[in-house]
N, C-alpha and C positions, 0 to 999 in steps of 0.2 A: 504494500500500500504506500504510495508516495507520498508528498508533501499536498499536491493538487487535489487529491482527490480526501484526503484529511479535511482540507479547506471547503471543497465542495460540500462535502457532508455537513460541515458545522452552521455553512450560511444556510444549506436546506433544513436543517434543524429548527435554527434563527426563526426562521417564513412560517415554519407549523408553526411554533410556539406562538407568535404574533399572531397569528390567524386565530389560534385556537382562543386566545385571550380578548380576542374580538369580537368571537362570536358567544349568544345569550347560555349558551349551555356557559359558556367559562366566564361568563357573568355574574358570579356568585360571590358571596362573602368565601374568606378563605379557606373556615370550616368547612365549606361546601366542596371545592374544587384545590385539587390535591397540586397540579402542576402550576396554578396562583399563589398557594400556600409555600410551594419552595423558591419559589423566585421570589417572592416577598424578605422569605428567612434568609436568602442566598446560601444555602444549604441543602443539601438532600442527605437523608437520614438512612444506610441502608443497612437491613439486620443479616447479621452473618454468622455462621458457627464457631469457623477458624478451627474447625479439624474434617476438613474432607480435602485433602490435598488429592489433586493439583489444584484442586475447585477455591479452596478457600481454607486457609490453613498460619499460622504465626512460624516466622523465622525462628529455627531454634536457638540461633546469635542475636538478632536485635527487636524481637519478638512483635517484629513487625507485620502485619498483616500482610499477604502474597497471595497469588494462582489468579486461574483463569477467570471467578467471577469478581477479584477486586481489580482487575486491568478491567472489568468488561465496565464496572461503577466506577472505575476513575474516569473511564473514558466518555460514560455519559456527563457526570459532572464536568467533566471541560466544558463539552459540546454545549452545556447548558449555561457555560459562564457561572457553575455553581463551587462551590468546596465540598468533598466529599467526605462526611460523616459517617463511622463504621459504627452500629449498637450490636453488642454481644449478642446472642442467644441462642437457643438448642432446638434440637428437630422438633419437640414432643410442642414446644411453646410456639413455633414460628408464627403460626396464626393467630394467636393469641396477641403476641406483640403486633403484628397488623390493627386487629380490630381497637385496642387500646392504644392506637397512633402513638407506639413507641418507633416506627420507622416508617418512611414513605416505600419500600419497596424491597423484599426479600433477594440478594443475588445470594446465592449462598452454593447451586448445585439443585436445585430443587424440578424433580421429575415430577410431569402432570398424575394426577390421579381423581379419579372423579370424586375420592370421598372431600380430597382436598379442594376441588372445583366448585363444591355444593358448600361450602361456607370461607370460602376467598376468590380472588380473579386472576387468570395467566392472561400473560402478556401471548402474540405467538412464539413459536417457538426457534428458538436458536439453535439445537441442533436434538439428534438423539442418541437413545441408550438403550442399555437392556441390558440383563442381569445372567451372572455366573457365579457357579459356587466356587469359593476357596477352601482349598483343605490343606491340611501339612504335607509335603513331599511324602514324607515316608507312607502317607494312607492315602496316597492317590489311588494305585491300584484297585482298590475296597471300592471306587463309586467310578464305574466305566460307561454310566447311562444315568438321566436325570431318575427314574421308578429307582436305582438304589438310594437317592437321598429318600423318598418318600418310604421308607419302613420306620417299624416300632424299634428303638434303640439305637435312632439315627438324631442326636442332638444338633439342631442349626440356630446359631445365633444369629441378631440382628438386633438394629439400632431400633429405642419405641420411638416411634412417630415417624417412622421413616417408609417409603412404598414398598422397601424386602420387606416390612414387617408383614405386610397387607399380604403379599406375592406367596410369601410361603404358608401363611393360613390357607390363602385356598386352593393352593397347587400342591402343597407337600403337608398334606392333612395328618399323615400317618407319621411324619417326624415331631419330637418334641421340639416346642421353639421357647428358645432363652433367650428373655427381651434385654437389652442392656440399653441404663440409661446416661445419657451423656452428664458428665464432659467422656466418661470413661467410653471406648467403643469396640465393638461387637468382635473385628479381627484382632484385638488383646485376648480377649478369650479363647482364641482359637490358639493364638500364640504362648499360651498358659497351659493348651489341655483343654480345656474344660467344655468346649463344645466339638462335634466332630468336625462343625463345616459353617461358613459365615456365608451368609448371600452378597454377594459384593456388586457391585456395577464394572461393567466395559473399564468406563474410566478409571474408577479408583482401584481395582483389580492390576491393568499396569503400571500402576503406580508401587503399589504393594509387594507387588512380586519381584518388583528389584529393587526394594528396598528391606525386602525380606527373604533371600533365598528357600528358607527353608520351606514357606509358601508357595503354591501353585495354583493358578485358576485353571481347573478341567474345568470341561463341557465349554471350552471358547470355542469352538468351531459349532456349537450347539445352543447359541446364545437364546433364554425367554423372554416374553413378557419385553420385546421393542418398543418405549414411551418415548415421547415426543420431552427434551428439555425446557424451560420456561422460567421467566421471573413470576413472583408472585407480590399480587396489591392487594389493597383492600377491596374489596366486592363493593358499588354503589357510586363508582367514581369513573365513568365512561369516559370525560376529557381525559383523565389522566391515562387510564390503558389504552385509548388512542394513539395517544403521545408518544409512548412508547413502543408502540406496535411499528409508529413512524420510524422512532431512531432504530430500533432492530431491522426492519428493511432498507435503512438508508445503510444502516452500518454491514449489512450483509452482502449488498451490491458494490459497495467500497472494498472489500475484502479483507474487512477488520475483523471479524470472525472466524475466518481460515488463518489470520497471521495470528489469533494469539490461540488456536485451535491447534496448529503448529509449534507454537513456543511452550505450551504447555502438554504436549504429547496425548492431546484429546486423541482418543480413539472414535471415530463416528461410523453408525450401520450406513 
């Protein structure tokens, strides 16, 4: 992506924004309309986990926030002429913190899911995923098809609040599932013993694996459950998911999304 087309993007950003703030829908007091509200504050607020590396995860030197979705929120905030504001938080609350505007917009890593649909809003989607089991090198052998995860005395963990949790209730009914809650997360357990196999995603599976040898994602060539990836807002706020649905297509056609898809060794179906 060059310098031109950086440029280009940001003055077509500029044009939504103004238009959007023009017209009666984005006529509202600031309570009302979410993309008023942060250009007012000169801030955007976005909530983060800071443990799904590549996604979103703190330097272990200067324990500064990094990955793919705090380039994707720095990059709107520029385009927006805003500062970008990082608020903590975990899988199990992400919505929560929406609905009590502790942040204007979830980047965090966040896969669509309908239970998550039917009480927040996605943006479209930036790219996708789909899900594989990890298990320790030495038990790979033991699961050569996804029906051996699903037996009685097959332990799989997974983060609460997160789409594996939802994935393995209904696809691997016959495994015991050990919910683990953040900050602590699900591939520790695996790493400890204490489960036989973690559901992992595309992305953070290659992450994982070579940061952990002794780990292995089977069934890659056998990947479930392909979801679409997406930001999340609060539901009731049409200007504002517009807006952003903008700079996701503006930044998609720029090829700002393949270059840090690239820098961060997103793996995409």
């Amino acid at each position: 992506m060059n310098r031109r087309e950086i440029g280009a993007g940001a003055v077509a950003l500029s044009g939504i924004a103004a238009a959007m703030l023009a017209s009666p829908a984005a006529a509202q007091p600031a309570s009302g309309s979410r993309l008023q509200a942060v250009q007012q504050a000169g801030v955007i607020r976005f909530g983060t986990t800071g443990d799904f590396n590549p996604m979103s995860f703190r330097d272990p030197a200067s324990r500064e926030l990094r990955g793919h979705q705090i380039d994707a929120a720095r990059q709107l905030a520029a385009d927006m002429n805003l500062r970008a504001e990082f608020v903590p938080t975990d899988w199990r609350t992400l919505i929560n913190g929406l609905q009590a505007n502790q942040y204007d917009a979830v980047f965090t890593g966040t896969s669509m899911s309908v239970a998550r649909a039917m009480a927040s809003a996605f943006t479209i989607p930036w790219g996708r995923n789909a899900f594989v089991p990890l298990v320790a090198r030495a038990n790979a052998a033991r699961f050569k098809d996804w029906p051996d995860l699903n037996q009685r005395g097959v332990t799989i963990g997974t983060n609460l609040g997160t789409t594996m949790e939802q994935f393995v209730q209904g696809a691997l009914p016959n495994a015991t599932l050990r919910r683990v809650e953040s900050p602590a997360r699900d591939w520790q357990e695996l790493l400890a013993g204490r489960v036989d196999a973690t559901m992992s995603s595309l992305i953070e599976a290659a992450f994982l694996t070579k940061e952990y040898p002794q780990l292995v994602s089977i069934l890659a060539d056998k990947p479930r459950n392909p979801i679409p990836m997406a930001f999340m807002v609060a539901a009731g706020d049409p200007g504002w998911l517009t807006f952003l649905n903008a700079w996701i297509t503006i930044r998609q056609a720029s090829g700002f999304f393949d270059e840090i898809n690239t820098r961060w060794g997103i793996v995409q179906l």
